[in-house]
C-alpha positions in Angstrom: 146.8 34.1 96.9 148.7 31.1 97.9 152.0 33.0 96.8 151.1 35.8 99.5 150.9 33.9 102.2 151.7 36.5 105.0 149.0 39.5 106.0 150.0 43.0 106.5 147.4 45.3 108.2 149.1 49.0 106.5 146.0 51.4 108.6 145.6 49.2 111.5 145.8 52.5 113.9 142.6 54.1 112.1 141.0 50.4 112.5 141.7 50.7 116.3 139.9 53.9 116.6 137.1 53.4 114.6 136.3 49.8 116.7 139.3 48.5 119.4 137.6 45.2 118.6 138.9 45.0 114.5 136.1 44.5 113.7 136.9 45.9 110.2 140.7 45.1 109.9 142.1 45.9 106.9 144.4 43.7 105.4 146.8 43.0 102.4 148.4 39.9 101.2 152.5 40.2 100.9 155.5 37.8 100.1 159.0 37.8 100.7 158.4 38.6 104.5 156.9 41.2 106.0 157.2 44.6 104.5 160.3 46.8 106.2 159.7 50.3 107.9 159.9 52.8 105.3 159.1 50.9 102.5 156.1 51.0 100.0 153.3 48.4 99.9 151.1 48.7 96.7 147.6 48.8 97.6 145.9 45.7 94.9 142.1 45.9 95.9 140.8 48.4 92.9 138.0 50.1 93.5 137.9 48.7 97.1 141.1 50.0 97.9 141.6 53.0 100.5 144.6 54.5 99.1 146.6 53.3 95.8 149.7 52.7 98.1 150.9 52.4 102.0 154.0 53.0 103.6 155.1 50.6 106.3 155.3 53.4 109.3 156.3 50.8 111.5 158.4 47.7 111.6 156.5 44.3 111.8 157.4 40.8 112.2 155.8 37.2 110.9 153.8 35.4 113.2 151.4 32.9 112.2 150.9 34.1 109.2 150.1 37.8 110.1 152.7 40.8 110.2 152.2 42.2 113.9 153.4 45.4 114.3 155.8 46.2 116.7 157.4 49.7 118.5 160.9 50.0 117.3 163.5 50.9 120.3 164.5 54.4 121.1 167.5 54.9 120.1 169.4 56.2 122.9 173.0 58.1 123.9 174.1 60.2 126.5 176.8 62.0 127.6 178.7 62.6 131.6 178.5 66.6 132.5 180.2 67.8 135.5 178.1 70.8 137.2 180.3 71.7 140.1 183.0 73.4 139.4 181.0 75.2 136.9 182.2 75.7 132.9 184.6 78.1 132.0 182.7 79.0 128.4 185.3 80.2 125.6 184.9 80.5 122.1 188.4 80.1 120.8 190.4 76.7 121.5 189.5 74.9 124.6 192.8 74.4 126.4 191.5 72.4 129.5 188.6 70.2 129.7 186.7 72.6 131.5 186.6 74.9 128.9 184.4 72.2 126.8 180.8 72.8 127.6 177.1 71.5 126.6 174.6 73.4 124.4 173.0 77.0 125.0 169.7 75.4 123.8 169.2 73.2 126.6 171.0 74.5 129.3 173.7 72.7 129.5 176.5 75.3 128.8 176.8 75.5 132.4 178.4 71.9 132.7 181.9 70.7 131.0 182.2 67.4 129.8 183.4 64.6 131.2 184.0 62.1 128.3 183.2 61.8 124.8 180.4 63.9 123.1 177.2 61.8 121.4 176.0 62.9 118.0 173.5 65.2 119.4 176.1 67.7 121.2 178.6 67.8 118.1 175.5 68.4 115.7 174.6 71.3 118.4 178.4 73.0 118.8 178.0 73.4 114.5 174.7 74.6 114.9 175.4 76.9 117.4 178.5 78.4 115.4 181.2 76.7 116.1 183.4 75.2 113.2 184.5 71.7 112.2 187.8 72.3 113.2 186.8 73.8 116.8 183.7 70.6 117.1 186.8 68.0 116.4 189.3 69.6 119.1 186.1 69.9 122.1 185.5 66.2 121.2 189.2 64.9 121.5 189.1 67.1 124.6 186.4 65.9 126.2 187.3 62.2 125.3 190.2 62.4 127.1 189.2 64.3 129.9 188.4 61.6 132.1 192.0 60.9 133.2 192.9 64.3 134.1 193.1 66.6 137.2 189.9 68.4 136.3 187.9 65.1 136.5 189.2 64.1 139.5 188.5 67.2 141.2 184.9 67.4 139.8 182.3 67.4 143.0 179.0 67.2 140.9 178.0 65.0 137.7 175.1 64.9 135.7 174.1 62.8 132.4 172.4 64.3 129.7 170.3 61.9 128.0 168.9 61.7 124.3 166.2 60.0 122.9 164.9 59.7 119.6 161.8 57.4 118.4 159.6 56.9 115.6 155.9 56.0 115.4 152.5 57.1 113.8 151.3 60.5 114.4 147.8 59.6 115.3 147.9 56.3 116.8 145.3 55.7 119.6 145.8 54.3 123.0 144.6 50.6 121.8 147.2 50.4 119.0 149.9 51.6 121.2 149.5 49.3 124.2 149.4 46.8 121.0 153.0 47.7 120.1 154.0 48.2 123.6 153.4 44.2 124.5 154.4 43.0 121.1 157.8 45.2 120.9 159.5 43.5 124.1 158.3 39.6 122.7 159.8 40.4 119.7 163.3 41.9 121.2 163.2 38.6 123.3 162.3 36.3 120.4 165.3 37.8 117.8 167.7 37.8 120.6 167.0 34.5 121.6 166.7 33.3 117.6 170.1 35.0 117.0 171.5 33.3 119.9 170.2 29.8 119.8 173.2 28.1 120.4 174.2 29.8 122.9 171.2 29.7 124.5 171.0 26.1 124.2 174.4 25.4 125.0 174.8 27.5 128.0 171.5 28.3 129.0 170.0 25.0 129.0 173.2 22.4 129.1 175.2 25.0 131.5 172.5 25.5 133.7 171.7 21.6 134.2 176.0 20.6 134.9 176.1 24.0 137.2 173.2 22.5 138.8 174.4 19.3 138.8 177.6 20.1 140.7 176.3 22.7 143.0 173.6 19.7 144.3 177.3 17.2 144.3 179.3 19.3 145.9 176.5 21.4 147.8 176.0 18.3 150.9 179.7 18.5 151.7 180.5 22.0 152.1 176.4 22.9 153.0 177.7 24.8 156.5 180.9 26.4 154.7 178.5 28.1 151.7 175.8 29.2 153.7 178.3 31.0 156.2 179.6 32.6 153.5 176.2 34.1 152.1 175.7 34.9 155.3 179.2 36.6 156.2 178.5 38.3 152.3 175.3 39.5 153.3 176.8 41.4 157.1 179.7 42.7 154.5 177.2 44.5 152.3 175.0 45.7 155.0 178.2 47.0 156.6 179.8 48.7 154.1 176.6 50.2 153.1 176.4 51.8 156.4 179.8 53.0 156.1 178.8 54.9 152.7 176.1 56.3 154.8 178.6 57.9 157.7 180.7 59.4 154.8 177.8 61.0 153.2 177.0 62.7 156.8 179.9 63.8 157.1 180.8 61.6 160.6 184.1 59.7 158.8 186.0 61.0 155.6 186.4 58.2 153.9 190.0 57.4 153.4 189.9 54.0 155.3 187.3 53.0 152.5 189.7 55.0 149.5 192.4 52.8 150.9 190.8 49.6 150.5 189.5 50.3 146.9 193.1 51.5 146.1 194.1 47.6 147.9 191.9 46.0 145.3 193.0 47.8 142.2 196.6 47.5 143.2 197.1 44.1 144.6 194.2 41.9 143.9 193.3 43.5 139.9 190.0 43.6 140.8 187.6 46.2 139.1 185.8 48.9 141.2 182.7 50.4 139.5 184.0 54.1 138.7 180.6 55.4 140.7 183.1 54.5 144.4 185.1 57.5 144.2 181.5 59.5 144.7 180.3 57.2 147.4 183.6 57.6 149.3 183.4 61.2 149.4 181.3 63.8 151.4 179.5 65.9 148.9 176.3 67.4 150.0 176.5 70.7 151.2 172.7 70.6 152.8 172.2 70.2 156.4 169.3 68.7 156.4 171.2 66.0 153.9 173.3 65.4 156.1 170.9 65.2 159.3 168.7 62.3 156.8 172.3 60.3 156.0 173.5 60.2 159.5 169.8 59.0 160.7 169.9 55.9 158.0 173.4 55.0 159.0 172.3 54.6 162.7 169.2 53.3 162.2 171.0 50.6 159.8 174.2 50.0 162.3 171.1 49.2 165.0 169.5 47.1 162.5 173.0 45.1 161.7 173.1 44.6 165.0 169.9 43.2 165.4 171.0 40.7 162.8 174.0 39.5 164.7 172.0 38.2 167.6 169.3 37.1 165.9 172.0 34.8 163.5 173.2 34.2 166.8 170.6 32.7 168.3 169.1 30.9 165.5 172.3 28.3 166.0 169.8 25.3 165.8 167.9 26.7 162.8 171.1 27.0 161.0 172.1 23.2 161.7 168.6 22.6 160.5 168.8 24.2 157.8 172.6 22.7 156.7 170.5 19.0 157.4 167.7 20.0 154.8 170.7 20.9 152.3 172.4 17.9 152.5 169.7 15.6 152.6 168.4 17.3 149.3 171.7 17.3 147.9 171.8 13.6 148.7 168.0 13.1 147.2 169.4 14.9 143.6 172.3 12.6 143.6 170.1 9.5 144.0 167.6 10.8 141.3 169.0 13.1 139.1 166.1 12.8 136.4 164.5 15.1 138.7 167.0 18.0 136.9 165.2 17.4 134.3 161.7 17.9 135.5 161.6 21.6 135.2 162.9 21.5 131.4 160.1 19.1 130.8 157.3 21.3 132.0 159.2 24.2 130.6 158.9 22.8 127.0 154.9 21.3 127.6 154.6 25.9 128.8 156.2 26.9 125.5 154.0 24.3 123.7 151.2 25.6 125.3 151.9 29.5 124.5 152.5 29.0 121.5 148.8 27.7 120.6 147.2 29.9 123.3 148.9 32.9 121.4 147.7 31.5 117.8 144.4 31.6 119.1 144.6 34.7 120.7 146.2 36.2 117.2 143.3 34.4 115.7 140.5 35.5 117.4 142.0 39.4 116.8 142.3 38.9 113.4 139.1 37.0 112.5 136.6 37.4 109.4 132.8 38.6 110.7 131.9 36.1 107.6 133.2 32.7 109.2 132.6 33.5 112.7 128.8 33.7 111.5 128.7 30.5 109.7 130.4 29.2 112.8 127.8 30.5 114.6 124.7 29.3 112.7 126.7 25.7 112.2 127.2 25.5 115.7 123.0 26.4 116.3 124.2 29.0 118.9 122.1 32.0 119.4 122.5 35.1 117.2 121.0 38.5 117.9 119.6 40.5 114.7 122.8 42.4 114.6 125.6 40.3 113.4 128.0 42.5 114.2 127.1 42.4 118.0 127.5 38.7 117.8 130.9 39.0 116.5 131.8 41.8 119.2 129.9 39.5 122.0 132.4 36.2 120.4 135.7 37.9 120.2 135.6 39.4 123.4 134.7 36.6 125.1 136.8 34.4 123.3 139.7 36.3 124.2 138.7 37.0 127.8 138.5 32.7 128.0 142.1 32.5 126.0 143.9 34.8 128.8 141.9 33.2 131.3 143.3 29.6 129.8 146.9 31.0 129.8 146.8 32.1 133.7 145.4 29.0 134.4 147.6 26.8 132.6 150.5 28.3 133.9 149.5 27.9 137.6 148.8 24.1 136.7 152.1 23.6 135.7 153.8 25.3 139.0 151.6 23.1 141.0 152.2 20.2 139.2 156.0 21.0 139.1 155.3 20.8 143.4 153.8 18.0 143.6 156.0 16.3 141.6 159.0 16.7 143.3 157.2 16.1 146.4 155.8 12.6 145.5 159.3 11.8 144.2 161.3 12.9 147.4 158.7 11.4 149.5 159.0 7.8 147.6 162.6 8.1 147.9 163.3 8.7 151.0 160.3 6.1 152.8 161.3 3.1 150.3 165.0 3.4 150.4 164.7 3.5 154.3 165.5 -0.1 154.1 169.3 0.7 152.6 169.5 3.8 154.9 169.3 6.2 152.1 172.2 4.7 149.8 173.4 7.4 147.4 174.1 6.5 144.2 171.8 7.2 141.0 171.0 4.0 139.8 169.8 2.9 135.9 165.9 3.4 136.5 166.7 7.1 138.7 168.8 8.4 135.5 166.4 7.5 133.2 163.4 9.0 135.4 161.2 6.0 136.2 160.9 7.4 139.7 160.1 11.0 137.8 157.6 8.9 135.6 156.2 7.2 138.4 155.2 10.4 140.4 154.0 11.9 137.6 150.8 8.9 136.7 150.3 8.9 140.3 149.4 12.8 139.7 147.4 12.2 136.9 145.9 9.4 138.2 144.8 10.5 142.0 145.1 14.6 142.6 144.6 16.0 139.1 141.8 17.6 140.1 142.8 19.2 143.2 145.7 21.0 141.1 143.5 22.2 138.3 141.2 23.4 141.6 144.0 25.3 143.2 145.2 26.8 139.9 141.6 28.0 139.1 141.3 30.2 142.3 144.5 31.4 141.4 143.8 32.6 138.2 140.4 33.9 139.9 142.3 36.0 142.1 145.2 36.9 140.1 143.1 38.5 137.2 141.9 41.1 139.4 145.6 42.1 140.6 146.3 42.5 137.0 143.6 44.9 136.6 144.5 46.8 139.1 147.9 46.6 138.5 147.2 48.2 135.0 145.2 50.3 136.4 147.8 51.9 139.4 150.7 52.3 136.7 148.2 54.4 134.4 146.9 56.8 136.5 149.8 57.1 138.6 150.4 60.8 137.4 146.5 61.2 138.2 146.3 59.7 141.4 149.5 60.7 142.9 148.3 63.9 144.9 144.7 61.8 146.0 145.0 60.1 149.0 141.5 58.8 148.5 141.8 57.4 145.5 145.2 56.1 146.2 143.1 54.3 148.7 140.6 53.1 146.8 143.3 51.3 145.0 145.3 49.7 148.1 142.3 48.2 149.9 141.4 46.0 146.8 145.0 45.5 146.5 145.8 44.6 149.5 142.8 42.2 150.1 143.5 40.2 146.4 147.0 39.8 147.9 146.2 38.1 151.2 143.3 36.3 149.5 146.6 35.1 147.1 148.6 34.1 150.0 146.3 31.9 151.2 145.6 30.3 147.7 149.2 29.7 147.9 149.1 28.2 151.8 146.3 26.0 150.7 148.1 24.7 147.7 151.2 23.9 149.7 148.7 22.2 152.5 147.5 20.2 149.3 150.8 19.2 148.4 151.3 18.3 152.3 148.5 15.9 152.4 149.8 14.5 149.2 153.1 13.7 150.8 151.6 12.4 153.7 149.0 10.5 151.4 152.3 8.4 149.7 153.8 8.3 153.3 151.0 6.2 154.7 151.0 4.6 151.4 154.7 3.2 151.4 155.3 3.0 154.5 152.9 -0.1 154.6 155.4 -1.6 152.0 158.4 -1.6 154.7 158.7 -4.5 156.9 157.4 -4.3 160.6 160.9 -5.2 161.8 162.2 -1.7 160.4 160.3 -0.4 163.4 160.8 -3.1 165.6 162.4 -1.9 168.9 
């Protein structure tokens, strides 16, 4: 059927549950793209067929040549209540805002509301009684009711949220963790698809001239940017705090309503609506208050703590502020190096992309070929072939994730050493010129990028392929255990033992990680010490003369 050339799977939830392996996947040819939600596939296989016709339940999208289904998005709306003062419920015209409140059916005819109505309310004030004259003036009501008196005078807000979502009845566990990893790439993929340009032009081109100029400008003004992160950070910790004595009750909070009223007025500066909360004591609990007060004063010691500690770290700073401007300097000389990480960025999406056809592949494979495979590859068979073909695609998969981890950590360690070899060649040869900055012809167009990379290849290859394999080891496990922990959360909540038995393995994969990590980075040491030893023999004695 060369003028089908795209797969749709229309029962693929009743060929999880009979085997999670698909064994038995069944499968009909389409054209024009894959078939939409809602719309009717007719069924072509005769006497073969299951049903006459199939209706596509749930979206699906192309890839390699097979229509992967895919969770569609909750579609979601809500709506701002305000609990405290309570509703004053009337069934003639509303005449204040607080007059306009939720639904009887869930409660929520206790709150008012605080701005416009979703779908879900006005379909529940007609169903409840009211008319479509009476549903029109509660919704121009409530619209406007964020501006007046009432609002600013409400002490407690709630949202009411709605949710509606769409998916097969009886679909199984396996078919629904399908959908749940294939719904987000597919979000990702159209978003990016839509917005190509964009993403190319700003995502790629921005980030390399933002980049480009911070690393320029960066060695020159190294001390005046990190004091300001660092004056930032004591501002946020501070005000914080002050949030904190407001909410005990210890200040009121018009010194903070002052300023915010200073940035509106004077400076047009936006303040997120959520400050006029913060900036107000509302808790009426005791024991609230008794839990804000402690964190305030435990934070206030903790800022504190900071200031002499920035304080005495004087030297470190300087250090620091050298390190900056020397790299600054380095990415100035070399600027290919910018475009390292886009390089190995591409070779990662090169590589996905055929890891994730084989992966798709080995799902969707025919019992049939894998056995001639099989028998033309002389590899052992059992006397049930459809053990063999369980036995193949689960370990074939198993090997394709594996591949992925692995080739991912290559990259990152590559990316390291990279940079490494490059800074270190930089800095030892041009010792002669002491450290001239200026990119020259051969630096713009990479060659000392290029160079780095075939002495890689050439020499340590195999320790990064060594270091990404124990990190793959290692990491696998975490993500078992991660899956694990967020699935039986609800179940292991009230267990200490079990949520034991889940830390200490945990905990032991992550320190076993860090070290994989330290051992890399002592890898990537010896490396730069390697190519120190190595140029500094090209530099004349009399550099060190004296």
């Amino acid at each position: 059927m060369a003028d089908r050339p795209l797969t749709f799977y229309p029962d693929l939830q009743h060929d999880f549950a009979k085997d999670n392996s698909l064994h038995d996947q069944y499968g009909l040819c389409v054209s024009q793209g894959c078939p939409k939600q809602g719309s009717v596939v007719q069924d072509y296989g005769g006497e073969t067929a299951r049903r006459p016709e199939w209706l596509a339940a749930q979206p699906s999208f192309a890839v390699f040549g097979r229509c992967v289904p895919y969770e569609q998005p909750a579609r979601s709306s809500g709506t701002l209540l305000c609990a405290y003062p309570a509703c004053q419920s009337t069934e003639s015209f509303p005449t204040n805002p607080m007059q306009v409140c939720g639904l009887a059916r869930d409660g929520t005819d206790k709150y008012w509301l605080l701005e416009q109505p979703d779908w879900s309310i006005q379909d529940g004030w007609a169903t409840e009684g009211a008319d479509e004259f009476v549903v029109k003036l509660r919704t121009a009501m409530a619209t406007n009711a964020a501006s007046t008196p009432e609002a600013a005078g409400c002490q407690e807000r709630l949202r009411r949220e709605t949710q509606i979502s769409l998916g097969p009845a009886d679909a199984g566990a396996s078919y629904a963790f399908l959908t749940q990893i294939t719904s987000p790439i597919f979000t990702f993929s159209r978003a990016v698809a839509s917005n190509l340009g964009l993403v190319l032009g700003l995502g790629v081109g921005g980030a390399l001239v933002c980049a480009m100029l911070v690393m320029l400008c960066l060695p020159s003004c190294a001390q005046v940017v990190l004091l300001s992160l660092l004056a930032l950070l004591f501002v946020v910790l501070m005000a914080t705090d002050y949030v904190l004595f407001v909410q005990a009750g210890v200040t009121s909070g018009i010194a903070g309503d002052r300023f915010k009223s200073f940035l509106e007025a004077n400076l047009n500066m936006p303040v997120p609506p959520g400050a006029d909360s913060l900036l107000k004591h509302t808790s009426r609990d005791a024991a609230m208050d008794q839990i804000y007060l402690f964190a305030a004063i435990l934070l206030a010691l903790a800022i504190a703590s900071l200031v002499f500690v920035a304080l005495s770290m004087g030297k470190q700073f300087k250090l620091v502020v050298a390190l900056v401007r020397e790299a600054g300097k380095t990415v100035r000389s070399i600027p290919s190096l910018m475009a390292l990480p886009l390089l190995l960025l591409c070779s990662m999406a090169l590589f996905t992309t055929l890891l994730s056809a084989g992966l798709l592949g080995v799902g969707t494979a025919s019992p049939e070929k894998v056995q001639e495979a099989l028998a033309a590859l002389s590899l052992s068979s059992s006397a049930d072939p459809a053990l063999d073909f369980h036995r193949w695609q689960t370990a074939s998969g198993l090997l394709l994730i594996i591949g992925f981890l692995w080739v991912y950590f290559f990259h990152v360690a590559l990316f390291t050493t990279t940079v490494a070899l490059t800074v270190a060649r930089w800095y030892f040869r041009d010792a002669e010129n002491e450290h001239q900055v200026g990119a020259g012809l051969g630096n713009c167009l990479g060659w000392p990028v290029l160079a780095s990379l075939r002495q890689v290849f050439r020499y340590h290859l195999g320790s990064l392929a060594l270091g990404s394999l124990l990190m793959t080891v290692f990491t696998i496990p975490r993500m078992v255990l991660e899956y694990i922990d967020h699935h039986t959360k609800s179940a292991t909540g009230q267990n200490a033992l079990a949520r034991g038995l889940l830390c200490v393995p945990r905990c032991m994969l992550g320190c076993q990680n860090k070290n994989d990590n330290n051992n890399n980075n002592n890898k990537n040491n010896n490396t730069k010490t390697t190519t120190t030893i190595t140029l500094l023999r090209d530099i004349p004695t009399k550099e060190f003369e004296g």
